[in-house]
C-alpha positions as CSV (number, residue, x, y, z in Angstrom):
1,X,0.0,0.0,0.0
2,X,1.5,3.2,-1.2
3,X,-0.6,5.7,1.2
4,X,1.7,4.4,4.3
5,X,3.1,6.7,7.7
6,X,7.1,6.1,7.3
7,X,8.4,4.4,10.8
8,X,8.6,6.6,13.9
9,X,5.7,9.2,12.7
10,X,2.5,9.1,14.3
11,X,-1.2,9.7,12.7
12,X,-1.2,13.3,13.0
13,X,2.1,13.3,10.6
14,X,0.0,11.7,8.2
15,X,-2.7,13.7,8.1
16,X,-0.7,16.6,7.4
17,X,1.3,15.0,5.1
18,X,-1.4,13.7,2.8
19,X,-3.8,16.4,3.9
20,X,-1.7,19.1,2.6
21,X,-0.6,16.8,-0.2
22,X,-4.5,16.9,-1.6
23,X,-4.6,19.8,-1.2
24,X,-1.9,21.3,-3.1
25,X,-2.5,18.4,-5.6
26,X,-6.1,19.9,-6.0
27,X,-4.8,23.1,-6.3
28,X,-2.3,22.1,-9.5
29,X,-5.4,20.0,-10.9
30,X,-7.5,24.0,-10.7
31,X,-4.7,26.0,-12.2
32,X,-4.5,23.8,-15.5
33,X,-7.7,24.1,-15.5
34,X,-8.0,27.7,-14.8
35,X,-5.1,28.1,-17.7
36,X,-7.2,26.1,-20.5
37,X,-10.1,28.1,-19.4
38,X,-12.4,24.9,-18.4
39,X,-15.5,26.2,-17.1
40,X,-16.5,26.0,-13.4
41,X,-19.4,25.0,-13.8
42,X,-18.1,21.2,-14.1
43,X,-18.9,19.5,-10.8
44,X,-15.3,18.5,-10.2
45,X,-13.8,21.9,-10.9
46,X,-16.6,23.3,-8.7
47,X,-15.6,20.7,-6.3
48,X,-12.2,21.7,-6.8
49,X,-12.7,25.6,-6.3
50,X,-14.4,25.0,-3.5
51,X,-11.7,23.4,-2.0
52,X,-9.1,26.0,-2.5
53,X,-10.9,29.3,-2.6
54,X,-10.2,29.7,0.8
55,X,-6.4,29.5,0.5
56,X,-6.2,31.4,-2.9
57,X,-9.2,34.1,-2.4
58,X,-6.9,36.0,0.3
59,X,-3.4,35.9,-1.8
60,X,-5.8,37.4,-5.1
61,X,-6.4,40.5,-2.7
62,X,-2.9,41.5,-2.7
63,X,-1.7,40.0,-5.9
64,X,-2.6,41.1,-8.9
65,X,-3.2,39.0,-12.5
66,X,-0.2,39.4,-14.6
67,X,-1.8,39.1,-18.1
68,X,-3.4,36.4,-18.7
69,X,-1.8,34.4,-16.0
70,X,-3.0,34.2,-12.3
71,X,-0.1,34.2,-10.2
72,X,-2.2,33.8,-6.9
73,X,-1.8,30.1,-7.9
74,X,2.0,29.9,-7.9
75,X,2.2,31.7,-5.0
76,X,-0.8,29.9,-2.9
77,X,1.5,26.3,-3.8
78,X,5.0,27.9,-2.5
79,X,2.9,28.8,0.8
80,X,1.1,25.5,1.3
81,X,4.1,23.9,0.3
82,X,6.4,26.1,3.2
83,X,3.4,25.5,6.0
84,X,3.8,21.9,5.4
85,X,7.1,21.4,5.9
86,X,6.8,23.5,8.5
87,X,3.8,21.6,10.2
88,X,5.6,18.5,9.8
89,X,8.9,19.7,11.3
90,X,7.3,21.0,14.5
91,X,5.8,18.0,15.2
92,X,7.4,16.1,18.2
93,X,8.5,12.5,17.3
94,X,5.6,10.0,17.5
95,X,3.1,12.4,16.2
């Protein structure tokens, strides 16, 4: 089974592991599709967008649209992808 905790990590290791892992995975999956303009109103890409709204709505405040490509996407990843390492290294061992 591929979706395994690595020895000495606990459950809550996990969750942020794969938790975050989702999510910034769903996040890639919404910017292709942002970039070949496929509409929202599919189910998944709703689905999708409601997913990470919350995580790119408050980056799109401050960060404008540089032609026709949204840079709040990038920059949401590089975050998501700095809080989980962070998450993960703060953990004690066991968690």
């Amino acid at each position: 089974m591929f979706l395994t905790i690595p020895p000495g990590h606990g459950l809550i290791y996990g969750i942020i592991l794969y938790g975050m892992g989702i999510l910034i995975l769903a996040l890639i999956i919404r910017m292709f599709a942002s970039w070949f303009r496929i509409d929202e109103r599919v189910a998944f890409i709703r689905f999708l967008a409601r997913l990470t709204d919350p995580f790119i709505t408050p980056i799109r405040r401050f960060v404008p649209r540089v032609g026709l490509l949204d840079v709040s996407f990038i920059l949401t990843f590089v975050l998501l992808g700095i809080l989980q390492v962070l998450l993960v290294q703060a953990l004690p061992a066991g968690w």
